[in-house]
N, C-alpha and C positions, 0 to 999 in steps of 0.2 A: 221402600225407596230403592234396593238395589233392582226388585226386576224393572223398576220405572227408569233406571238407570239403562237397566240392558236392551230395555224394547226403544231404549231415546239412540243409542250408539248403531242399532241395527236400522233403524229409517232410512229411508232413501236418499234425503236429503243426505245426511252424515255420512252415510254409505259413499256419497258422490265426494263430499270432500275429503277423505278420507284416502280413495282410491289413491290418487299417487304416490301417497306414501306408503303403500302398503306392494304397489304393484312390482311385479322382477323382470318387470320394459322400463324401469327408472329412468334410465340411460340411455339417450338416443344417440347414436355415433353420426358425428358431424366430417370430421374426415382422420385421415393419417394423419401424424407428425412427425413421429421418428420411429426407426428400429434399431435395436442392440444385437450384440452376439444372442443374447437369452431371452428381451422381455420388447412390444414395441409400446408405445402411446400414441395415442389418439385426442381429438378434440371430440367432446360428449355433449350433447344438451342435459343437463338434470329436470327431469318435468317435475320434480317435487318442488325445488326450490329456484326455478326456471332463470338458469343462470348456466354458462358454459365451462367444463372444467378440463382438466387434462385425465383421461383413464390409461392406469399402465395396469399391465398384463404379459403375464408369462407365453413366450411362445408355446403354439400346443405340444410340441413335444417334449418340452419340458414339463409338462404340467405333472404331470406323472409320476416325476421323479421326485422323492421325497429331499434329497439333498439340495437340489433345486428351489423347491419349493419353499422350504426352511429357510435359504437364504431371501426370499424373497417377500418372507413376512419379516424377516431382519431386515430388512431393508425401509420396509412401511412403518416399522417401530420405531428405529435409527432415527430418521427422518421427524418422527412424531415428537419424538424424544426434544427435537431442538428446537424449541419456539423463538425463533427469531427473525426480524426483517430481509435479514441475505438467505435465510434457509427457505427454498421453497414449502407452502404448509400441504400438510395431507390433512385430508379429510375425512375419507372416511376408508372403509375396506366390504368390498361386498360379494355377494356368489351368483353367478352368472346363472340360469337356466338349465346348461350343459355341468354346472358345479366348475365351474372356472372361475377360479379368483382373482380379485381386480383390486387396486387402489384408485380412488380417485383423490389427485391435487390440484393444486393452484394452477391455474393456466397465464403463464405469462405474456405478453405482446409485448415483442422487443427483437433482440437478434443478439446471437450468441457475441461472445466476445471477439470468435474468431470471422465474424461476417464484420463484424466492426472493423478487426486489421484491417481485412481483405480491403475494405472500400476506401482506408485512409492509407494506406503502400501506393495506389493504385496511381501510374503516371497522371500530375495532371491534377490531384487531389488537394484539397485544402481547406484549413481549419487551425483558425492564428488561435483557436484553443485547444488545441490536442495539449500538449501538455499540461495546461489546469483539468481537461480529461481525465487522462493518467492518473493524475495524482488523485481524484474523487474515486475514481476507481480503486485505485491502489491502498488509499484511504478505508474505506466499505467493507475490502475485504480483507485487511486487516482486524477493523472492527469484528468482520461476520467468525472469524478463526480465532482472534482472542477468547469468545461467547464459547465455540465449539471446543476446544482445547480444555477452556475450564470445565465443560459438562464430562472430557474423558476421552474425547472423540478423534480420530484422525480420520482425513477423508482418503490420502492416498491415491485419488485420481487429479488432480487437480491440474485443469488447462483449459485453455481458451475456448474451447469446444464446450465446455462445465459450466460455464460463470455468462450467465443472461443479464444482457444489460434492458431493464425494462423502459418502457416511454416517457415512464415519471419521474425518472430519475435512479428507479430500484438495480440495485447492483445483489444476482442472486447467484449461491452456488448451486448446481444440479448434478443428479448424476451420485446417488450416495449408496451406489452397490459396491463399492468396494468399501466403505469405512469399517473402521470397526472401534471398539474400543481397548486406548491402550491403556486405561485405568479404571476398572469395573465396578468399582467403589463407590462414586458420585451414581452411576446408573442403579445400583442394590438398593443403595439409600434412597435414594426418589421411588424406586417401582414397590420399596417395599413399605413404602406408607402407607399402599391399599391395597399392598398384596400380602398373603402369611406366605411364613418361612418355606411349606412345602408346594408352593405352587412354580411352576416350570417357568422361567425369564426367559429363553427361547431365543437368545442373542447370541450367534453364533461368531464364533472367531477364529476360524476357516484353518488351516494348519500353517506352521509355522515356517516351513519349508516351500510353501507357493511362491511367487513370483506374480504380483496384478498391478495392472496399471498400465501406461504408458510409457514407452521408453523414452520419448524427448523429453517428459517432462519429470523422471523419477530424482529419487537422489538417490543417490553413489550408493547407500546402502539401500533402499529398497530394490534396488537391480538383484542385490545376494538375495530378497527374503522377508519375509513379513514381520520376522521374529525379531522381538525387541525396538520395532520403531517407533519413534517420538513424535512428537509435533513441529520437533526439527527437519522433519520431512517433509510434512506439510510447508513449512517455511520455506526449503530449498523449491518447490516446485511451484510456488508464486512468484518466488525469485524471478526464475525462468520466463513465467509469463509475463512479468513485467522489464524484463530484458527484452522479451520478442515486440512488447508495445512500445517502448522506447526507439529501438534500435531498424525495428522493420524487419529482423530476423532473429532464429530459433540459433542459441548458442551452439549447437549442433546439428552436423546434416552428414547423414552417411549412407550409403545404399542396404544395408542389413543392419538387422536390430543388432546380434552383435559387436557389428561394428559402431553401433549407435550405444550401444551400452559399455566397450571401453570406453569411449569420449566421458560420457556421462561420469564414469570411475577413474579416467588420468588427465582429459583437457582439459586446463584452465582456456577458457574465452577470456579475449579482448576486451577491456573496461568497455562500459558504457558509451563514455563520452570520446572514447577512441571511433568508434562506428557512426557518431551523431554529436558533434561539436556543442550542438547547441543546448546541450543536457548539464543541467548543473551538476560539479564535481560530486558535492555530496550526495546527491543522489545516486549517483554511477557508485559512490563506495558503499552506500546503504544496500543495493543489489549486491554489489560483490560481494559484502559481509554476509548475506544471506545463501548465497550462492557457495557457500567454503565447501570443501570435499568430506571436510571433517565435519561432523554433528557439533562439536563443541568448538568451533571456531566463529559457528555460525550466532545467530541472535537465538538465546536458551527461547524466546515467547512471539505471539503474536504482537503483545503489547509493547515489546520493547523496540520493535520492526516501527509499529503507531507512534512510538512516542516522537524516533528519531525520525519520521517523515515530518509529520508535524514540526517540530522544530525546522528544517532543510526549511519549508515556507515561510517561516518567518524569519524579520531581521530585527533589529534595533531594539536589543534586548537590553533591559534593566543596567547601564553600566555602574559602576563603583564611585562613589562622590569619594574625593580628595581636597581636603578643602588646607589651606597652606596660607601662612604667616605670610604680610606685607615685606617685603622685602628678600624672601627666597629665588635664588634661583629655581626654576624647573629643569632647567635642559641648557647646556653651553653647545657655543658653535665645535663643531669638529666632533661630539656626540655620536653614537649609535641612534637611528630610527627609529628604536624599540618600541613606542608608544606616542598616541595622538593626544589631547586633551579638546575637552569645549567646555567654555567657560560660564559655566552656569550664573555666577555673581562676580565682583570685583573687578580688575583690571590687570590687563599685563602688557609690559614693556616687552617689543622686541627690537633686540637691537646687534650692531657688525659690528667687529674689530677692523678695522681700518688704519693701518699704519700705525698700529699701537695704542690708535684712539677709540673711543666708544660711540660708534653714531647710531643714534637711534632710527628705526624704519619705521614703527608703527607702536599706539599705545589699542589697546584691542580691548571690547569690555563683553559681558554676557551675549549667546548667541555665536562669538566668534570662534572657527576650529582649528588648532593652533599648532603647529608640527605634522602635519599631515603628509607634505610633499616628501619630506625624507622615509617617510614608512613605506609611501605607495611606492617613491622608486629606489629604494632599499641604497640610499646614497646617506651619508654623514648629516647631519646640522651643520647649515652653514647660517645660521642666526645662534643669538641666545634668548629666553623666553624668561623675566624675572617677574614679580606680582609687584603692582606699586599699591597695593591698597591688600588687606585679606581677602583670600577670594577661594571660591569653592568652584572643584573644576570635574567635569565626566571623565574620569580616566578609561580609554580602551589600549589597551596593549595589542601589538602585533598579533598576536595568536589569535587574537577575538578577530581582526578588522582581516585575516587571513580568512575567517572560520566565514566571519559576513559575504566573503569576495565567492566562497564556496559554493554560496547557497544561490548565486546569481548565474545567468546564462554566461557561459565564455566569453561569448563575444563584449557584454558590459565590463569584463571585468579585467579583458586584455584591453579595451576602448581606457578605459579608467585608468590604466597602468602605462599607456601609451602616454598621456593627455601628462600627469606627473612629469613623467619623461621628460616630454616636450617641455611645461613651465620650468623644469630644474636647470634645462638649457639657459630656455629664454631669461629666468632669474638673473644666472652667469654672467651672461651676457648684458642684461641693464648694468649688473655691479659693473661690469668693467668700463662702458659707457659713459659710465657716471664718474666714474674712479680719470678717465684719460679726458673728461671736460670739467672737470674739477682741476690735473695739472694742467692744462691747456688755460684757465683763466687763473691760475697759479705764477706763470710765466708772464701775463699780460698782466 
């Protein structure tokens, strides 16, 4: 059986299909892509699996060099390590003819985040969704850094040049020579379920006195140093990037790195919504908040950055049912604003004092929203609001219906503040109206 085996594998036929996966012309180079300081990529045909991929490769002068080199299968592993939709995938690692070593990954069709700005800045430009934009983005990678954080990981490069927005919607990071890990634990435990105790993990984590990355885009302390950083860096420097997408510019511009890396360690930038009106408040605080100088001012996780985006989109949250005895007052004329109600069941009298008298203006049932105008324009009750039946009411308090006005563009939410304004006039003005043709046919 086995030589029937060996003379079946050596035939011509097998021989032929066989060939491409055996050949070391795998790889057919389709063109350039990019180059680094150290490594460039290429677009590759695979005639095995005849399908086009991205191949990176160490310049040849580094090829040589074993410090080099070492980081540069840390790099392929890193990479390997993180299976997930925003992390571009590698596939395989192979040796060139000349013994040149290569990765090949995922080839994406899309355009960087930064060719993105570039065409939505540009005079003349437009897109009534850039904002819902933003936030899928902002969203993704969120998600892709929660994933990475938990596995140990920080990437430390992170900017608009790194993060590929692909044609289907894929939102990826790239660019993972600089990561490393800042908790080596998660990585032992994974590599060593199929690896024994004496064999070499090969994950470099470069000295602790370098200085990598980017200066627009580092935080405060990665400017000093590699030593000791968190995921909180990671965070400050999406921060950034989605400051520069929001606002159409980089919180910092200076003519030397230097001078770019004080800013980085003393300038607070201008909120958000100070540079771009039309950006909802909370959002402009959720970048600040991420943006602090201090690691610990900033959001401890990715997921806590996700959580609070998420909320900022939505409004008309779950409020607190109040449900209240036929005959209570809720709220008297002359009152604070404090709180709106809407009246889920029952019925409520509203009614003026009038010369001592009680005149009623309206009896109001389920559906109706009831103290609202004194909230939005932060003026007194000038009604009183009682229940003529039990009746169960949505309580929102100021705080909440401040937190809702947040999450809206400015402009809705000074439009909506105006509009109050305006009725509390016009209100005034009926009362009195009514009040001088009521004596007018008093007299008559």
């Amino acid at each position: 059986m086995l030589i029937k085996r060996n003379q079946q594998i050596a035939s011509p036929a097998v021989r032929r299909l066989l060939q491409p996966f055996t050949s070391e012309a795998r790889y057919q180079k389709a063109e350039d892509i990019g180059e680094g300081g150290l490594a460039k990529v290429m677009a590759s045909f695979d005639g095995c699996l005849n399908r086009v991929v991205a191949v990176k490769e160490l310049k040849e002068e580094y090829f040589s060099d074993p410090e080099f080199l070492r980081a540069f299968i840390t790099e392929a592993r890193m990479i390997s390590y993180l299976d997930h939709p925003g992390v571009v995938t590698v596939y395989d690692t192979h040796l060139t003819e000349d013994q040149q070593l290569r990765y090949t990954m995922q080839l994406v069709d899309g355009q960087t985040l930064a060719e993105f700005l570039t065409h939505h800045v540009q005079p003349g430009a437009e897109n009534d969704n850039y904002l819902s934009d933003v936030l899928n983005i902002f969203t993704k990678l969120c998600e892709t850094l929660a994933y990475v954080h938990d596995k140990g990981v920080i990437h430390l490069d992170l900017k608009t040049e790194n993060i590929m927005l692909g044609n289907y919607g894929q939102v990826l990071i790239m660019d993972w020579g600089n990561a490393r890990l800042y908790d080596d634990s998660f990585y032992q435990d994974y590599v060593r379920c199929f690896l024994d105790e004496e064999a070499d993990l090969n994950i470099q984590q470069g000295t602790s006195s370098e200085v990598v990355g980017t200066p627009l885009y580092m935080s405060p302390e990665q400017t000093l140093g590699r030593d000791a950083l968190a995921p909180t860096s990671d965070i400050y420097s999406i921060g950034v990037v989605i400051y520069e997408l929001l606002t159409g510019q980089r919180p910092f511009a200076a003519d030397t790195v230097e001078e770019i890396v004080e800013q980085v360690q003393t300038l607070v930038p201008p909120p958000v919504y100070e540079l771009n009106p039309d950006i909802p408040i909370r959002l402009s605080q959720i970048v600040e908040k991420m943006m602090q100088k201090d690691p610990a001012d900033r959001y401890q996780s990715a997921e806590d950055v996700l959580n609070d985006v998420q909320a900022a989109q939505t409004s008309g949250q779950a409020f607190p049912e109040w449900e209240i005895a036929a005959g209570q007052i809720i709220f008297e004329e002359g009152d604070p604003g404090d709180f709106t109600i809407r009246i889920k069941s029952g019925k409520v009298e509203i009614s003026k004092q009038d010369e001592g008298a009680k005149k009623v203006l309206a009896e109001l049932g389920p559906g109706a929203v009831v103290g609202e105008l004194s909230v939005f324009s932060d003026s007194p009750r000038n009604a009183t609001a009682m229940t003529l039946e039990d009746t169960v009411v949505y309580l929102v308090r100021r705080a909440e219906v401040d937190a809702e006005m947040e999450k809206m563009n400015p402009w809705v939410s000074q439009m909506i503040t105006a509009l109050s304004d305006r009725f509390d006039v016009l209100n005034k003005r009926v009362m009195e109206l009514e009040k001088s043709s009521e004596s007018r046919r008093g007299k008559s």
